[in-house]
FIKOLZA-1660 file (N, C-alpha, C; in steps of 0.1 Angstrom, whole numbers, plus 5000, padded with zeros to 4 digits):
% residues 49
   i   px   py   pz ch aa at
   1 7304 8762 7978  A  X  N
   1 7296 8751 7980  A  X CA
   1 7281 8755 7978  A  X  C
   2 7272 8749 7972  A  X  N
   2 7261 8751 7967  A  X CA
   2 7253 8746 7977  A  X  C
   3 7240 8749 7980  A  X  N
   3 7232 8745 7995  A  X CA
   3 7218 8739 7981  A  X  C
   4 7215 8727 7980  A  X  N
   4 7206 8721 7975  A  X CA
   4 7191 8721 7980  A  X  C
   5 7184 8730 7974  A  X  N
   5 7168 8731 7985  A  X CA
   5 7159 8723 7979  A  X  C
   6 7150 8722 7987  A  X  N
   6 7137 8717 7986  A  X CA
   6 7125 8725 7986  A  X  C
   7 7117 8723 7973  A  X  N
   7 7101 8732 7972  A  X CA
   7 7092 8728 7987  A  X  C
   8 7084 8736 7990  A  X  N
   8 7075 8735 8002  A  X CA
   8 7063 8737 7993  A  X  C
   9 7050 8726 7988  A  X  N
   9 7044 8733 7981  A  X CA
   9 7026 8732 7990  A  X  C
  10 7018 8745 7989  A  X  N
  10 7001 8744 7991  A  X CA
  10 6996 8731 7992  A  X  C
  11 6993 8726 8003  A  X  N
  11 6983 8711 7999  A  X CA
  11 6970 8714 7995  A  X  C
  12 6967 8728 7995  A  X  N
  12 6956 8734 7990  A  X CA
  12 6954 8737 7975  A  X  C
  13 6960 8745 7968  A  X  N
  13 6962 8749 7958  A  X CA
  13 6973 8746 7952  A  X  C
  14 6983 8738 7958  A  X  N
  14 6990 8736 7952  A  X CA
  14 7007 8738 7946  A  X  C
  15 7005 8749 7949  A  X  N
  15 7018 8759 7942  A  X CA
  15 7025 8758 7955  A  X  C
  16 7039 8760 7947  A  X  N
  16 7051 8758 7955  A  X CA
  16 7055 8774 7958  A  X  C
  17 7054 8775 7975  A  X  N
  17 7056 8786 7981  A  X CA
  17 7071 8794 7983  A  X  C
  18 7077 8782 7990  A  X  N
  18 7089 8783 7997  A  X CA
  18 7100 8775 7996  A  X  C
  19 7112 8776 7996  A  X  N
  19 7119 8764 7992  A  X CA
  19 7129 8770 8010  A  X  C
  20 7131 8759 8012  A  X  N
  20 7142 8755 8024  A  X CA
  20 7148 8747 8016  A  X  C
  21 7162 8748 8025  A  X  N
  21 7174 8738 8025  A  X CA
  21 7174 8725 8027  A  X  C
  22 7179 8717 8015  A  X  N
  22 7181 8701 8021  A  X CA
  22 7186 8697 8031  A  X  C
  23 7181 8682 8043  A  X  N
  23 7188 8676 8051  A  X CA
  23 7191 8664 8047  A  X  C
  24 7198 8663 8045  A  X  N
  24 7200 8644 8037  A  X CA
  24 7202 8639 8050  A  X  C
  25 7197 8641 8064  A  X  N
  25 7197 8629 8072  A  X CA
  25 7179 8632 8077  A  X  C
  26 7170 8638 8070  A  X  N
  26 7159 8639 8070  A  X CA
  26 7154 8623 8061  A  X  C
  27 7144 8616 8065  A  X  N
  27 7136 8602 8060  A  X CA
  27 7125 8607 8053  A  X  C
  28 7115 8620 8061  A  X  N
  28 7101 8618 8060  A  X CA
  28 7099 8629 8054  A  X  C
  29 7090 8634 8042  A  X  N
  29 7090 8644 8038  A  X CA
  29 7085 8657 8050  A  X  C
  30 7092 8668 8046  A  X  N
  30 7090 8675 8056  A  X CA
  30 7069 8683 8057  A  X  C
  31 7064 8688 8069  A  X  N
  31 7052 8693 8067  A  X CA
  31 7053 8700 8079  A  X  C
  32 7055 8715 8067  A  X  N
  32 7048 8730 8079  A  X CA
  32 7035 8733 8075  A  X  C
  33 7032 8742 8086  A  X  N
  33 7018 8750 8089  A  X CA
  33 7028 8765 8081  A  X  C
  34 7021 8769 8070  A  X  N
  34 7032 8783 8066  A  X CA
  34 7018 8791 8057  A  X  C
  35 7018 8803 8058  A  X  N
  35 7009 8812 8051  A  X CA
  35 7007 8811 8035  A  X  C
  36 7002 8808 8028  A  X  N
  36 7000 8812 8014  A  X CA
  36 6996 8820 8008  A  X  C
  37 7001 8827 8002  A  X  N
  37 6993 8845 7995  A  X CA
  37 6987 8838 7985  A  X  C
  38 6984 8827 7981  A  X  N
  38 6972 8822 7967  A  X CA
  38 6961 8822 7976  A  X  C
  39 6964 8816 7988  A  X  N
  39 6949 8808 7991  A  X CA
  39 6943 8821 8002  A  X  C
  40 6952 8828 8009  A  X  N
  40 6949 8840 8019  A  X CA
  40 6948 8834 8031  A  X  C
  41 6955 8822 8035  A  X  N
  41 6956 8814 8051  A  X CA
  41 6966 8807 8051  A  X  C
  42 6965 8801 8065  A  X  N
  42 6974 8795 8066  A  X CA
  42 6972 8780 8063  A  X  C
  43 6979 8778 8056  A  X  N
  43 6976 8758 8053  A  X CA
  43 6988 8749 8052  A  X  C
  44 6987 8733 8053  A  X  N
  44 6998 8724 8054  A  X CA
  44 7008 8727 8045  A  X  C
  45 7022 8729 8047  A  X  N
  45 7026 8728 8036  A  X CA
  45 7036 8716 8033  A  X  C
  46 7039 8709 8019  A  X  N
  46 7046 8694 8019  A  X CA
  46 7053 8697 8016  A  X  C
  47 7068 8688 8016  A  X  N
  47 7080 8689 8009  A  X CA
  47 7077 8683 7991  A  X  C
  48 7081 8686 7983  A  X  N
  48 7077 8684 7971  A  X CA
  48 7091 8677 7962  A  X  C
  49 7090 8669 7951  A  X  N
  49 7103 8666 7948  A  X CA
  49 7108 8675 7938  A  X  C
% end
């Protein structure tokens, strides 16, 4: 069984950090607080499609 993820990408810079696992009973795109090695902090990060 294959586990389908999702990109977490910089609302700063942009680039897609991290990918987590899908919840398909998730509505709202997801948004962590997670470190970036582009930007050197910590910043929002969005679920991306």
């Amino acid at each position: 069984m294959t586990v389908k993820k999702v990109a977490l990408a910089c609302s700063v810079c942009g680039r897609r950090n991290y990918f987590v696992p899908e919840n398909p009973r998730r509505t709202e795109r997801l948004t962590l607080k997670k470190f970036c090695k582009y930007c050197g902090k910590v910043t929002v990060h969005q679920e991306t499609k």
